[in-house]
PQR file of N, CA, C, O and H, with PARSE charges and radii, in Angstrom:
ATOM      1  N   UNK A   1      17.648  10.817  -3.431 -0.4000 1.5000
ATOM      2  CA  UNK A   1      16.462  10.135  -2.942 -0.0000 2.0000
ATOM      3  C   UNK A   1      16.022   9.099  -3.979  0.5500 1.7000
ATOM      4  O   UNK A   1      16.186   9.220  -5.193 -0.5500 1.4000
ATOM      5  N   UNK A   2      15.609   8.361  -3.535 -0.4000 1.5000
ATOM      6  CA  UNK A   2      14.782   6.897  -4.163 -0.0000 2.0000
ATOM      7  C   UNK A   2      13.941   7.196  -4.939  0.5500 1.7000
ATOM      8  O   UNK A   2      12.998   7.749  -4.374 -0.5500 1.4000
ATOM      9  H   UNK A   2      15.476   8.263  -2.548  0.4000 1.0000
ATOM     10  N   UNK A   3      13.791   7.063  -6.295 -0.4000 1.5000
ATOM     11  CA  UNK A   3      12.609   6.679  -7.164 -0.0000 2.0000
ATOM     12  C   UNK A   3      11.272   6.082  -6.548  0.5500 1.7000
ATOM     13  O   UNK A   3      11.367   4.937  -6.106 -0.5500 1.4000
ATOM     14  H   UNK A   3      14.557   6.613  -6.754  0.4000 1.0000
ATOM     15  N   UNK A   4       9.978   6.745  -6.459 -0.4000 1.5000
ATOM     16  CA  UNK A   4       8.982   5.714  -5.654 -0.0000 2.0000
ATOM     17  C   UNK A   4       8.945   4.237  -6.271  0.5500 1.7000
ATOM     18  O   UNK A   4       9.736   4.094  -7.203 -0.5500 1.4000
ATOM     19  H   UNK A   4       9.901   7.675  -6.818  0.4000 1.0000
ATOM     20  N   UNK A   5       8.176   3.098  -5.935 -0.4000 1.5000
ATOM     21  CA  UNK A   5       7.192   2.540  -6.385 -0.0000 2.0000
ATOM     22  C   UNK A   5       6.065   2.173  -5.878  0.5500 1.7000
ATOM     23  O   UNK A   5       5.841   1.327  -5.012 -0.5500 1.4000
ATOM     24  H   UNK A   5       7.534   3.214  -5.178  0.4000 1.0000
ATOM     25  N   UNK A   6       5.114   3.082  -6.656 -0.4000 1.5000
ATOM     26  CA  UNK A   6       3.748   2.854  -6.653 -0.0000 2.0000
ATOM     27  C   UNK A   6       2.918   1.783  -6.291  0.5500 1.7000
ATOM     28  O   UNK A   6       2.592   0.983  -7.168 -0.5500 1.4000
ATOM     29  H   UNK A   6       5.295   3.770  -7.359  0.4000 1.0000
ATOM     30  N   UNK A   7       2.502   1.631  -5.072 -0.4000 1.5000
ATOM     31  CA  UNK A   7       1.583   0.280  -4.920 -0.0000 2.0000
ATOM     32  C   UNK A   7       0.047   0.884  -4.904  0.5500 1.7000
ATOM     33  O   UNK A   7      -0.041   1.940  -4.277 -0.5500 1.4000
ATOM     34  H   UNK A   7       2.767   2.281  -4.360  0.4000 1.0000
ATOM     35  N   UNK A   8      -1.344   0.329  -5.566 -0.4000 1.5000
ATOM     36  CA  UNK A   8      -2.182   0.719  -5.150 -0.0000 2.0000
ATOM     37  C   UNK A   8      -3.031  -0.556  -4.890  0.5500 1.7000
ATOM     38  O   UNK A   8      -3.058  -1.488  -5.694 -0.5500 1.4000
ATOM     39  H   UNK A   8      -1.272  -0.529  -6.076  0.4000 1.0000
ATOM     40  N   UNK A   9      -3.732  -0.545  -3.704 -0.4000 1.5000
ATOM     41  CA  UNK A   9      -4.570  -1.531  -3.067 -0.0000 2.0000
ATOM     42  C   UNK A   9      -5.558  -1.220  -2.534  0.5500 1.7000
ATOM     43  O   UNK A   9      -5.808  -0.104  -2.987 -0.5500 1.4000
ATOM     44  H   UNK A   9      -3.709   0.211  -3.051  0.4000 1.0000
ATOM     45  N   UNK A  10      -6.399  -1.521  -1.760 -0.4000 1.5000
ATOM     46  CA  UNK A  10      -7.697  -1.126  -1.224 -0.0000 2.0000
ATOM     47  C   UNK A  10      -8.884  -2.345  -1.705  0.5500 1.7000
ATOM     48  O   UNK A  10      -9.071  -3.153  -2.615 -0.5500 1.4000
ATOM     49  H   UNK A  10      -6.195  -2.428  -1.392  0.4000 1.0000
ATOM     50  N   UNK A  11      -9.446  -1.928  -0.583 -0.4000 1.5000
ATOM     51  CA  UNK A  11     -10.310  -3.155  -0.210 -0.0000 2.0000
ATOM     52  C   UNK A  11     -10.708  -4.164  -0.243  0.5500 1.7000
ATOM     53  O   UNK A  11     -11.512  -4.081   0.685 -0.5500 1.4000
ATOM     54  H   UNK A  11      -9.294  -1.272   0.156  0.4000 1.0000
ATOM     55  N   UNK A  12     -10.837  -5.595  -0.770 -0.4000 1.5000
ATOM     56  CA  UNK A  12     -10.518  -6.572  -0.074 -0.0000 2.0000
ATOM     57  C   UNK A  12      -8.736  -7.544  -0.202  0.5500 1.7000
ATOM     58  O   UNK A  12      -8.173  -7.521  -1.296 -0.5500 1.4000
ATOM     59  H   UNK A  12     -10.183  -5.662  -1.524  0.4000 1.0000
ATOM     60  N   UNK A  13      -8.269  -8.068   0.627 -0.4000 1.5000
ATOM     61  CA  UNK A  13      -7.401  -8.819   0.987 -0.0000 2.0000
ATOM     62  C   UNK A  13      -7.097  -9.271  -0.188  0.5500 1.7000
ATOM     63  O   UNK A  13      -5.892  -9.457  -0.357 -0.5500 1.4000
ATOM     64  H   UNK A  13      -8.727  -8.087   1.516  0.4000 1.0000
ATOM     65  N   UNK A  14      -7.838  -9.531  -1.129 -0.4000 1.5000
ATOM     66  CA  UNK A  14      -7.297 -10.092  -2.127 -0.0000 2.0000
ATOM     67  C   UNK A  14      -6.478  -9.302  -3.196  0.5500 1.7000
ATOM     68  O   UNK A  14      -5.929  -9.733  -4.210 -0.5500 1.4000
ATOM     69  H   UNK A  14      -8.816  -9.379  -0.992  0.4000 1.0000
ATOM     70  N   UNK A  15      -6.558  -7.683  -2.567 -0.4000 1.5000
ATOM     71  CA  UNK A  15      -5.199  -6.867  -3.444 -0.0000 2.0000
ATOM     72  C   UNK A  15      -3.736  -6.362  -2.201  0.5500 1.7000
ATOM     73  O   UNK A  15      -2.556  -6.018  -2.285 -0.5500 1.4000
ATOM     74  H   UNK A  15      -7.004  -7.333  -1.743  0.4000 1.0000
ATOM     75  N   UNK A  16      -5.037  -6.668  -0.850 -0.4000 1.5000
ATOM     76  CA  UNK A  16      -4.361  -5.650   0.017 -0.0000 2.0000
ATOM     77  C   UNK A  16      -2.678  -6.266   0.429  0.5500 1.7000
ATOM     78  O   UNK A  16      -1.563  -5.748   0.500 -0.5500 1.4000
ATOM     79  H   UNK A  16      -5.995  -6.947  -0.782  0.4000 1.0000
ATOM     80  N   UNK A  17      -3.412  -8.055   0.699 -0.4000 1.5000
ATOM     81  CA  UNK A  17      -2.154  -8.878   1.044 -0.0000 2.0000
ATOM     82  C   UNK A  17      -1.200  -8.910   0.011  0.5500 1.7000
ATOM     83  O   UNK A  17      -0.071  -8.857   0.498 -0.5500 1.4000
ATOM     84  H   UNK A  17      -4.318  -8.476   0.642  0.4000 1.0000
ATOM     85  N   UNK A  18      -1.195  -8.956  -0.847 -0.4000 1.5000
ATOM     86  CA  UNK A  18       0.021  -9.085  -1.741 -0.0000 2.0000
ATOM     87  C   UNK A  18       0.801  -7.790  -1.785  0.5500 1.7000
ATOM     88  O   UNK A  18       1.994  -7.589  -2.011 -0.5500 1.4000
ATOM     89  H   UNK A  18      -2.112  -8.999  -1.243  0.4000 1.0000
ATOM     90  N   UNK A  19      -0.211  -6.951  -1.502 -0.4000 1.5000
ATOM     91  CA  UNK A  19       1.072  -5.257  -1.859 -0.0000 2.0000
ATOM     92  C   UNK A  19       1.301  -5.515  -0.528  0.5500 1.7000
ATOM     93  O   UNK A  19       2.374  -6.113  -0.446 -0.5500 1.4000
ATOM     94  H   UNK A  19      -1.181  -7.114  -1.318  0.4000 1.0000
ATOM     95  N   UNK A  20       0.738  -5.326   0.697 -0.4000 1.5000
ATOM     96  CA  UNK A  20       1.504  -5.433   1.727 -0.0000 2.0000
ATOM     97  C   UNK A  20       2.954  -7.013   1.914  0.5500 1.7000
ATOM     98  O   UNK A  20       3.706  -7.251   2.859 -0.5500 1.4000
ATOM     99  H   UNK A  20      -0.133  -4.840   0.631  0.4000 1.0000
ATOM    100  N   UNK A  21       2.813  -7.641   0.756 -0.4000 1.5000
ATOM    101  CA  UNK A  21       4.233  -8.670   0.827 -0.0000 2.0000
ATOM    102  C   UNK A  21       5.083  -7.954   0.089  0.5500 1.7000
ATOM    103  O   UNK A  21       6.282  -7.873   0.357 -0.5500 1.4000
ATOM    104  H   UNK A  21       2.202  -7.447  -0.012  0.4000 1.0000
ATOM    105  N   UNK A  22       4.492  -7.345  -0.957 -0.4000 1.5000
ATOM    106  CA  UNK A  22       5.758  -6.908  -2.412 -0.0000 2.0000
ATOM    107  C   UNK A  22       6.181  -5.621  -1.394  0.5500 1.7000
ATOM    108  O   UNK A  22       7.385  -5.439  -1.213 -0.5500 1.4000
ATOM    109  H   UNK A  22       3.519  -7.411  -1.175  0.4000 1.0000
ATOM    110  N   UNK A  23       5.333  -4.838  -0.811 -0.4000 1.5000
ATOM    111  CA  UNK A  23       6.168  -3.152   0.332 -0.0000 2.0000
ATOM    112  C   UNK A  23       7.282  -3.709   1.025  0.5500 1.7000
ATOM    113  O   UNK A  23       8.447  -3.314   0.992 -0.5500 1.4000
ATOM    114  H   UNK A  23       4.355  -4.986  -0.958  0.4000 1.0000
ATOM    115  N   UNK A  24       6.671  -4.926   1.825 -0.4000 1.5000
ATOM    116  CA  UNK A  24       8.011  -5.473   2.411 -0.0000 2.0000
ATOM    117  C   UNK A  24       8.718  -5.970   1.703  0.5500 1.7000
ATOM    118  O   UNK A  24       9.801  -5.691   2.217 -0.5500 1.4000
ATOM    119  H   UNK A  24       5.725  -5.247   1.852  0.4000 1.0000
ATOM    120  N   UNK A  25       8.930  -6.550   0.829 -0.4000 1.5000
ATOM    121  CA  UNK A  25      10.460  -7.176   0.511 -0.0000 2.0000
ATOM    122  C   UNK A  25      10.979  -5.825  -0.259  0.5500 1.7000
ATOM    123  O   UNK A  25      12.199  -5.661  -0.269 -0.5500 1.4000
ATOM    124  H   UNK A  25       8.050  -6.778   0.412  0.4000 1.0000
ATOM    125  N   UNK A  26       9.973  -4.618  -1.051 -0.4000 1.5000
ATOM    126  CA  UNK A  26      10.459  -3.096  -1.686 -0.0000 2.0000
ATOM    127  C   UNK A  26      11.757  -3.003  -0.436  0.5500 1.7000
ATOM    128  O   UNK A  26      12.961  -3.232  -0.558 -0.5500 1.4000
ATOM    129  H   UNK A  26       8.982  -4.750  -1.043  0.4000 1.0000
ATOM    130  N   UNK A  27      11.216  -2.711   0.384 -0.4000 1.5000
ATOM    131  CA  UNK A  27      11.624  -2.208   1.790 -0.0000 2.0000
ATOM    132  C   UNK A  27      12.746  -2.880   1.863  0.5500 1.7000
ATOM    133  O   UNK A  27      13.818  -2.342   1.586 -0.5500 1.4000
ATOM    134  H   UNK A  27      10.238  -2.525   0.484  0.4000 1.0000
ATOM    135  N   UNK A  28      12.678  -3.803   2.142 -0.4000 1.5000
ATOM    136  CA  UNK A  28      14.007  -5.109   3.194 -0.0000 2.0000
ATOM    137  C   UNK A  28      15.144  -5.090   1.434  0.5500 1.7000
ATOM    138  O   UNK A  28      16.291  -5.503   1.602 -0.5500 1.4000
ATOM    139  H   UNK A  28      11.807  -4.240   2.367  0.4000 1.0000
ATOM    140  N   UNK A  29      14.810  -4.682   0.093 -0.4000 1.5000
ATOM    141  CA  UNK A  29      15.880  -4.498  -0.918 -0.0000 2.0000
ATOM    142  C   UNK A  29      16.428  -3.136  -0.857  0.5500 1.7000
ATOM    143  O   UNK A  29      17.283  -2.833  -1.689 -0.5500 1.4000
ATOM    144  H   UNK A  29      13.878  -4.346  -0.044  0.4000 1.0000
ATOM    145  N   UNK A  30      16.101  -2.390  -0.100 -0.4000 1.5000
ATOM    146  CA  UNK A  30      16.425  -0.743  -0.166 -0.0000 2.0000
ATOM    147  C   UNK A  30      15.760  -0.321  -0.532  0.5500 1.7000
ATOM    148  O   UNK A  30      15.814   0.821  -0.075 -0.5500 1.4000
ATOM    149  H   UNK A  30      15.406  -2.636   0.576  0.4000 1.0000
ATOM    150  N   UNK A  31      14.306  -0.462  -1.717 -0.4000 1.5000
ATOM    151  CA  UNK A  31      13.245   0.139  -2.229 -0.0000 2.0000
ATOM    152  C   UNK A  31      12.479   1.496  -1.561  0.5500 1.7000
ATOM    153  O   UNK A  31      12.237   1.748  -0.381 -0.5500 1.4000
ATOM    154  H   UNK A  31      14.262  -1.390  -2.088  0.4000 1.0000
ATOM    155  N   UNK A  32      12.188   2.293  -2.835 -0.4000 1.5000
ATOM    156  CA  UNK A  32      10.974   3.109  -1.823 -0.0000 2.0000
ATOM    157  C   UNK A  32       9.621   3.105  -2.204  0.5500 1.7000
ATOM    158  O   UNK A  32       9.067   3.971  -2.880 -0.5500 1.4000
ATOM    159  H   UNK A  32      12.385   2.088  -3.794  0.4000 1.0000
ATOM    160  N   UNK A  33       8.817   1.479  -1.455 -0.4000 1.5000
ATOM    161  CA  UNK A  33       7.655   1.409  -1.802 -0.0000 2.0000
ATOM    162  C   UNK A  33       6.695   2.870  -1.634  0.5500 1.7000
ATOM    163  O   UNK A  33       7.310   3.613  -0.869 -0.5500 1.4000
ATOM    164  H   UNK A  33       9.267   0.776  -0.906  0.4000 1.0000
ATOM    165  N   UNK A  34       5.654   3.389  -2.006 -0.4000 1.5000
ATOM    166  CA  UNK A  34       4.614   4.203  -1.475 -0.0000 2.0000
ATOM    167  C   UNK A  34       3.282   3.817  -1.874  0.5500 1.7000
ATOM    168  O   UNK A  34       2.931   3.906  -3.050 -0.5500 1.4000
ATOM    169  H   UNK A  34       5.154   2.786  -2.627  0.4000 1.0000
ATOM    170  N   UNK A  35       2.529   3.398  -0.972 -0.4000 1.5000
ATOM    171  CA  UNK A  35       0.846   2.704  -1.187 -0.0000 2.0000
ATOM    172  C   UNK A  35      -0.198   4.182  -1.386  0.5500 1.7000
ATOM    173  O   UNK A  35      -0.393   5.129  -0.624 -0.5500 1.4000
ATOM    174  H   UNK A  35       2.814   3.325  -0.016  0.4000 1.0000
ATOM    175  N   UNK A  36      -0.686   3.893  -2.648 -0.4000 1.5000
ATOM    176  CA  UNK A  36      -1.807   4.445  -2.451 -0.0000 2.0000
ATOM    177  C   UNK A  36      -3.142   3.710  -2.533  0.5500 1.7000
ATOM    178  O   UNK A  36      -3.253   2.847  -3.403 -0.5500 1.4000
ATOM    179  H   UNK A  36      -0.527   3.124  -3.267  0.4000 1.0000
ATOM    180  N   UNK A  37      -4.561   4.059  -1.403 -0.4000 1.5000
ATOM    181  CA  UNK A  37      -5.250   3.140  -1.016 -0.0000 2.0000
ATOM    182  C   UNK A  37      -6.203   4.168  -0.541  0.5500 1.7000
ATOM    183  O   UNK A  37      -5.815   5.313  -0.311 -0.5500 1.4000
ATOM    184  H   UNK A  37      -4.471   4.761  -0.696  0.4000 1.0000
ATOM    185  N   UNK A  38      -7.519   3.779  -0.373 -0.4000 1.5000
ATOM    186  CA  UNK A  38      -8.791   4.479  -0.060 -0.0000 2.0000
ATOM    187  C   UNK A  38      -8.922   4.582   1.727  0.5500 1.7000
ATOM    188  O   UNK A  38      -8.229   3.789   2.363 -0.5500 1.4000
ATOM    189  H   UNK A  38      -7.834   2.848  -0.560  0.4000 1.0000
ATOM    190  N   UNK A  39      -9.613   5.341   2.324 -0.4000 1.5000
ATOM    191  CA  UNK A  39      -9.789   5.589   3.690 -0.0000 2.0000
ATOM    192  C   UNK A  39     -10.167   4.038   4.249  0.5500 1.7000
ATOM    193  O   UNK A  39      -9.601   3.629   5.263 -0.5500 1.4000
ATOM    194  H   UNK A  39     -10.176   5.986   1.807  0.4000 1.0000
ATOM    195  N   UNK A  40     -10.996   3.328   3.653 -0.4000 1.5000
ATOM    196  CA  UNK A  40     -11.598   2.251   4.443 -0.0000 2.0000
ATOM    197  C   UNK A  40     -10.692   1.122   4.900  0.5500 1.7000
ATOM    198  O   UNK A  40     -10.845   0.284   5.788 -0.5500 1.4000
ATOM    199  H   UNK A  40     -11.456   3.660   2.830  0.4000 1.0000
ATOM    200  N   UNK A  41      -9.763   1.326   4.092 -0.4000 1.5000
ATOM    201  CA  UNK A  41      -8.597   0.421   3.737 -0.0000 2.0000
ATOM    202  C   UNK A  41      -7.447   0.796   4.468  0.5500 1.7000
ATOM    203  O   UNK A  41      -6.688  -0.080   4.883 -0.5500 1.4000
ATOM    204  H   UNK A  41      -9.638   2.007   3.371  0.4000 1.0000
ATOM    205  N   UNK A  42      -7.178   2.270   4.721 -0.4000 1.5000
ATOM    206  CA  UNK A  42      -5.946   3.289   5.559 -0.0000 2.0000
ATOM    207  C   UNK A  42      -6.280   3.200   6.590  0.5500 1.7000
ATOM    208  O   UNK A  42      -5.405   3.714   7.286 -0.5500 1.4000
ATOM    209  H   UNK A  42      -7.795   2.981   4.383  0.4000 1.0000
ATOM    210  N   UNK A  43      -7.602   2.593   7.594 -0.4000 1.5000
ATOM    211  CA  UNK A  43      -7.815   2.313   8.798 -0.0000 2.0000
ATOM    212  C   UNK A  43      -7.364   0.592   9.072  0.5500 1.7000
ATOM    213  O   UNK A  43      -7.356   0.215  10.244 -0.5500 1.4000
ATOM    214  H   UNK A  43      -8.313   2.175   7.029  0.4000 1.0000
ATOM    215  N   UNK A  44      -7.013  -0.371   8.016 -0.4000 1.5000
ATOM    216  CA  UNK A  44      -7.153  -1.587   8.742 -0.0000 2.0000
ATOM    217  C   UNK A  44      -5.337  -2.204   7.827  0.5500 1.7000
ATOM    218  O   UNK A  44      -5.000  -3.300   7.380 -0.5500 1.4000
ATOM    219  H   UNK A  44      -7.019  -0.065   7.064  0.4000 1.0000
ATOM    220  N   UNK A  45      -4.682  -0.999   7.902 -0.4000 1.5000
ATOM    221  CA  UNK A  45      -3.543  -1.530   7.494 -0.0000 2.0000
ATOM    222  C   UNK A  45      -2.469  -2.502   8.067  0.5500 1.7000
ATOM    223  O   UNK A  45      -1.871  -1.973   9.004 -0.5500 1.4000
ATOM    224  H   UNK A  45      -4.955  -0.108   8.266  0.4000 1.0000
ATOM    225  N   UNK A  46      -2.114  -3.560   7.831 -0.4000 1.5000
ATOM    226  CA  UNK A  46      -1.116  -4.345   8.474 -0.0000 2.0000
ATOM    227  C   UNK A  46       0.059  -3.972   9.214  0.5500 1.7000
ATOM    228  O   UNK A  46       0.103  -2.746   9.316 -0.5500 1.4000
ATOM    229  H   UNK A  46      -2.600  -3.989   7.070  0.4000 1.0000
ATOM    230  N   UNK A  47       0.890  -4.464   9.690 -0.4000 1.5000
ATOM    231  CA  UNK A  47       2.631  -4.379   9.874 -0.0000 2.0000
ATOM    232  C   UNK A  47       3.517  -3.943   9.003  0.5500 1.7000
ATOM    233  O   UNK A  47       4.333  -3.030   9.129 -0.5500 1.4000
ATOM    234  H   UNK A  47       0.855  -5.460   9.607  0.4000 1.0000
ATOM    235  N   UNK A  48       3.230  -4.943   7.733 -0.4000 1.5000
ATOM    236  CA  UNK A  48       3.868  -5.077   6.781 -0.0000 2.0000
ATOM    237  C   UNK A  48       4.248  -3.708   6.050  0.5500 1.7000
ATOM    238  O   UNK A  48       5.192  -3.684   5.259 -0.5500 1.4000
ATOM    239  H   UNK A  48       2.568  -5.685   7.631  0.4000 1.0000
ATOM    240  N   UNK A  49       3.353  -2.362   6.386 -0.4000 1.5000
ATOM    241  CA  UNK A  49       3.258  -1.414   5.903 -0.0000 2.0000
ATOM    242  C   UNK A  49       3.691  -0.318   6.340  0.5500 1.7000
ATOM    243  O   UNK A  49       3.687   0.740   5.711 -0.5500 1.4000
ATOM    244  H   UNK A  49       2.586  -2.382   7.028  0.4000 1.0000
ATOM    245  N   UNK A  50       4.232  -0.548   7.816 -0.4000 1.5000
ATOM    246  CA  UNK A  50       4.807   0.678   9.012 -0.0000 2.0000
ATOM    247  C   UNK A  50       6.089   1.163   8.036  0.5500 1.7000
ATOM    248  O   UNK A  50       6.783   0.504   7.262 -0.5500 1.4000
ATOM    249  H   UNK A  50       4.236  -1.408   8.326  0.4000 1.0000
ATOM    250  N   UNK A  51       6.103   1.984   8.242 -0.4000 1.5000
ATOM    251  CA  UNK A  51       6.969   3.183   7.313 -0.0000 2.0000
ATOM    252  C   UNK A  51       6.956   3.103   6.025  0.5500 1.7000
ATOM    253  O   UNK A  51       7.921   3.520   5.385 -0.5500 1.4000
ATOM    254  H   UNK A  51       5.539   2.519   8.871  0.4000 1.0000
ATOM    255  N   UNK A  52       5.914   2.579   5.437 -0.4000 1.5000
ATOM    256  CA  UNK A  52       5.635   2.977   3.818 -0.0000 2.0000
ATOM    257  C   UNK A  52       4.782   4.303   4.095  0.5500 1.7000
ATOM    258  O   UNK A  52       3.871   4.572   4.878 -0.5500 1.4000
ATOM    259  H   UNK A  52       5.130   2.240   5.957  0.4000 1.0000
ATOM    260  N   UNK A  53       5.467   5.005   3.122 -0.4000 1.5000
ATOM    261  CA  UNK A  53       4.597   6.052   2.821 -0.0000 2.0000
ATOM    262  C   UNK A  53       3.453   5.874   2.075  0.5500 1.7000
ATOM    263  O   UNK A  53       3.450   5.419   0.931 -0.5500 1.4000
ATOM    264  H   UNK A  53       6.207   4.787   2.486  0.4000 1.0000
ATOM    265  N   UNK A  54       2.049   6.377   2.972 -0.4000 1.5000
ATOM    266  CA  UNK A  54       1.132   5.946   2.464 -0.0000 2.0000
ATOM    267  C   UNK A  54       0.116   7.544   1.837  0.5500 1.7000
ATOM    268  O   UNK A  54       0.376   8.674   2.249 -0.5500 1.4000
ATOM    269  H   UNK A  54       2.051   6.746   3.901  0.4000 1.0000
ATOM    270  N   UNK A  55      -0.749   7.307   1.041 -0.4000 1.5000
ATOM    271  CA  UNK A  55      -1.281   8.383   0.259 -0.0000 2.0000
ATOM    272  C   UNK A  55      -3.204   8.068  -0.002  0.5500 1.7000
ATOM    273  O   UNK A  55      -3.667   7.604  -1.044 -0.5500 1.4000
ATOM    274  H   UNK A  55      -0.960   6.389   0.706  0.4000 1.0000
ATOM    275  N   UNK A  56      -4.006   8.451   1.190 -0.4000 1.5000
ATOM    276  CA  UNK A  56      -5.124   8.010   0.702 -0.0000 2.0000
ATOM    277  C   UNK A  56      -5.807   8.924  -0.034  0.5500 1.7000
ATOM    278  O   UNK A  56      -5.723  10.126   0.218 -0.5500 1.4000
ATOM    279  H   UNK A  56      -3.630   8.828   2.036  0.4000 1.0000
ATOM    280  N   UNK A  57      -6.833   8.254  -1.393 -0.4000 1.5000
ATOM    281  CA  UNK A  57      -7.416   9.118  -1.928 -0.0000 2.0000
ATOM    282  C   UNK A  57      -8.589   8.643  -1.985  0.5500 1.7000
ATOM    283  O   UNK A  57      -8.877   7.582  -1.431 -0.5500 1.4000
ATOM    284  H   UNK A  57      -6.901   7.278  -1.597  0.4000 1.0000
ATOM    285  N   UNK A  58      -9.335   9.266  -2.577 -0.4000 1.5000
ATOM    286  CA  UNK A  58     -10.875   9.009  -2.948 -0.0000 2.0000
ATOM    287  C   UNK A  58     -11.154   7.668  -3.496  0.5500 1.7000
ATOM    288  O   UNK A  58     -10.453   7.377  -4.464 -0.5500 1.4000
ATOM    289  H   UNK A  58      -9.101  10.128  -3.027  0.4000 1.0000
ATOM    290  N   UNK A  59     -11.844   6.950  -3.185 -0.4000 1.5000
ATOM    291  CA  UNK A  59     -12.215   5.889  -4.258 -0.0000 2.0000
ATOM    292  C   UNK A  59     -13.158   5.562  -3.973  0.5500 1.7000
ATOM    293  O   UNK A  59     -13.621   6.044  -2.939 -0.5500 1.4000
ATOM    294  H   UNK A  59     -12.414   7.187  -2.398  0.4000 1.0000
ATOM    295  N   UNK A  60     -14.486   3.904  -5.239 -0.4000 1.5000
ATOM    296  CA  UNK A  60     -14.977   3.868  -4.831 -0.0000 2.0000
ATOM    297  C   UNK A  60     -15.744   2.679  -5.920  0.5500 1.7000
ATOM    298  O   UNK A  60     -15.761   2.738  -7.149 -0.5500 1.4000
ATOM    299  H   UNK A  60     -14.110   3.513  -6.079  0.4000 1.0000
ATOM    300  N   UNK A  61     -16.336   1.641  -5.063 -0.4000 1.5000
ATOM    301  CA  UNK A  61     -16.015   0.023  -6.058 -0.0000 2.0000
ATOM    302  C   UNK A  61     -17.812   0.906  -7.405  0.5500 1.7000
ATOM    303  O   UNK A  61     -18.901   1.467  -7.281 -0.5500 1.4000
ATOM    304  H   UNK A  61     -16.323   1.593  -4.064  0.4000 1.0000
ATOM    305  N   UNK A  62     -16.973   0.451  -8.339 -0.4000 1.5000
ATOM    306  CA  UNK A  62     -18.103   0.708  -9.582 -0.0000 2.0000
ATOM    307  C   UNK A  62     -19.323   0.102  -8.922  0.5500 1.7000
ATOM    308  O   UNK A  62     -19.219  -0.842  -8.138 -0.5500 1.4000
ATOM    309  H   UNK A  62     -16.088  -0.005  -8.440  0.4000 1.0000
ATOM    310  N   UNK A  63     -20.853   0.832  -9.354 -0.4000 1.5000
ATOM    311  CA  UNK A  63     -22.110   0.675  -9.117 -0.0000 2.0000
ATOM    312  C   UNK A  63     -22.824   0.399 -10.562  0.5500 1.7000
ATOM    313  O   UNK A  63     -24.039   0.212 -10.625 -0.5500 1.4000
ATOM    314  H   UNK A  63     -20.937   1.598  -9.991  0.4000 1.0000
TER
END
């Protein structure tokens, strides 16, 4: 089995789009991307991300 690599992203576009480009090309090289990303973020996931294994956890932007 594949070594992961770790993507973590979550909430706004400005982390989400780029890991969802780098999963796909992980993917389309043989890679085994896996995203980890917060609930708010695991509801509005792209295409780009269908069969990445995804892992949501807790998070939550500093106050």
């Amino acid at each position: 089995m594949l070594r992961p690599i770790a993507l973590a992203a979550g909430g706004t576009g400005g982390h989400l789009f780029p890991a969802e480009a780098l999963a796909g090309e992980l993917a389309r090289r043989g890679e085994r991307p896996v995203l980890f990303t917060d609930a708010r973020t695991a509801a509005r996931l792209g295409p780009g991300f269908a069969g990445v294994e995804t892992h949501v956890i807790r998070a939550a932007g500093v106050a």
